[in-house]
N, C-alpha and C positions, 0 to 999 in steps of 0.2 A: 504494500500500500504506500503512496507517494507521501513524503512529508507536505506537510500546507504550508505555504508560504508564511511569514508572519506579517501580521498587519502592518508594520512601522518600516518593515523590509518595501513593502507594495508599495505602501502611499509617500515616503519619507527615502526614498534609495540612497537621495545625494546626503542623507546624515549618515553613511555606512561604507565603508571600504570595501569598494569591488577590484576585484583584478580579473585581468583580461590577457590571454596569453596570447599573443599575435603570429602568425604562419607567415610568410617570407612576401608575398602576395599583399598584405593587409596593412604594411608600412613602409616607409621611403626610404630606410636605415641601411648602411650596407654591411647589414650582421645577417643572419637566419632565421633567427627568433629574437622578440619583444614582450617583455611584461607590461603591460600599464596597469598601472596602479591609480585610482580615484580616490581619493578622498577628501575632508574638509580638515582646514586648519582653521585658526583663528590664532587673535591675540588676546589672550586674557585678559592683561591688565584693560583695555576698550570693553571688552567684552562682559567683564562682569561689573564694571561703571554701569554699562547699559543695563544689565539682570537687574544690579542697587535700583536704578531709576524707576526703573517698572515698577518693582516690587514698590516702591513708596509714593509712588503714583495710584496704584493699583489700593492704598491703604494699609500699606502694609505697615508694622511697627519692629525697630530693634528693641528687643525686649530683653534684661536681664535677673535672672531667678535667683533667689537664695531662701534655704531653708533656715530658720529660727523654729528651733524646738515643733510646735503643733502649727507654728504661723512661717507664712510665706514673704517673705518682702520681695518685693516686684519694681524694677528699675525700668522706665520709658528713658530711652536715649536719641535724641534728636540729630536723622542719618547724616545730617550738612556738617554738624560743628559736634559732635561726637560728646555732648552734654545731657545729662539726666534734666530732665523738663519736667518730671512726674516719679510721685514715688508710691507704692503701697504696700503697708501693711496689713495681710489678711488674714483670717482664721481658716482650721483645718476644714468647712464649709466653704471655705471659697467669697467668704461676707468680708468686706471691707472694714476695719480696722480704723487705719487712717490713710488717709491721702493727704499728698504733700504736692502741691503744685509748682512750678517755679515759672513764671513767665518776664516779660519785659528783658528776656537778658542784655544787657550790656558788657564791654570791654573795658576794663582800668587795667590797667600794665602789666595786659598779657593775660589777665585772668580776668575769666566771663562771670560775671556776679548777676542775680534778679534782681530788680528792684520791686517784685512785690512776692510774696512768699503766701501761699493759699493754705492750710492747713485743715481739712475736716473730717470730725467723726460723725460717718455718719449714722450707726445703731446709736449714736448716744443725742444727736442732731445739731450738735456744735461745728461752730465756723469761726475761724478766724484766718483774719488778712490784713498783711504786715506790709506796710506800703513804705518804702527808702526812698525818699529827697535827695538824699546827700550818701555817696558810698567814697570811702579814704581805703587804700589799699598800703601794707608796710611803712605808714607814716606811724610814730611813736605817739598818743595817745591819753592824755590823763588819766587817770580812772576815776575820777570826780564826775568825767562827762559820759561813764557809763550808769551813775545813777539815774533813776527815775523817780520824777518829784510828780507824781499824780495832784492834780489839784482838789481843791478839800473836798469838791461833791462829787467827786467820782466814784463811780462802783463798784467795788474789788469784785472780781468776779474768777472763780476757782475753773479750770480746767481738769475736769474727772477728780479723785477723790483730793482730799485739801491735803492731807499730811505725802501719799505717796500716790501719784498718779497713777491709773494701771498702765498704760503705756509704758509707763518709767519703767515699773514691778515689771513688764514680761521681758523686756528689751534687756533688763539688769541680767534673770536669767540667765537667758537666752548666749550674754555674751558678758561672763563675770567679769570680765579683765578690764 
């Protein structure tokens, strides 16, 4: 019984190396015999520029995974400038945790900073967004101008539990050192 052609062989030939033995008649060479050989080359480094573009045309995302104990943290990395733009922590459901967004990036001396930082839990249904004015990069610094003077009627507002945050508690686990 004849084997069956395979489909990608039929429809797709010029993606597969054929050889072809040639008789004395069939080429202009002054030898006896001729092999030709078909096949496709490329250049890679073109080639898989083009594959990256599609693929993140197409929606596609570079994504980087790490396990923490029962939870997952999940890295969005932006294909152009090779920056995490997104973060999440999830539980062993697959439920979001926290998300960390990072947009507006900017460049200060060589290094890409956000100027607004997104933060939310959302099983617990807290937001917050941290909006920068002003970013200084390796300039030295007071530490008088890292205090924060809240004005008198504002309102302290706790982020998960007041004494130890759960985030803090799993993330401490997770990674003692």
């Amino acid at each position: 019984e004849p084997i069956e052609e395979s489909y990608y062989l039929r429809e797709l030939p010029e993606l597969f190396t054929s050889v072809a033995h040639l008789e004395p008649h069939e080429h202009p060479f002054p030898v006896p015999y001729v092999e030709r050989m078909v096949t496709m080359l490329i250049q890679p480094a073109m080639f898989l520029r083009r594959i990256r573009a599609d693929f993140y045309r197409a929606g596609g995302k570079f994504v980087i995974t790490t396990q923490l104990n029962q939870q997952s943290l999940i890295y969005e990395v932006d294909p152009d400038k090779y920056i995490v733009t997104k973060s999440r922590l999830v539980d062993a459901e697959g439920k979001t945790i926290l998300l960390k967004e990072y947009r507006r990036l900017r460049k200060i001396k060589g290094l890409v900073l956000p100027q607004i930082i997104k933060l939310t839990r959302p099983q617990a249904r807290e937001r917050i967004t941290v909006y920068y004015t002003s970013q200084k990069v390796n300039k030295k610094i007071a530490a008088e101008k890292f205090k924060i003077k809240p004005a008198k009627n504002a309102k302290r507002v706790y982020w998960g539990d007041k004494k130890r945050p759960v985030i803090d508690r799993d993330l401490q686990k997770a990674n003692p050192n």
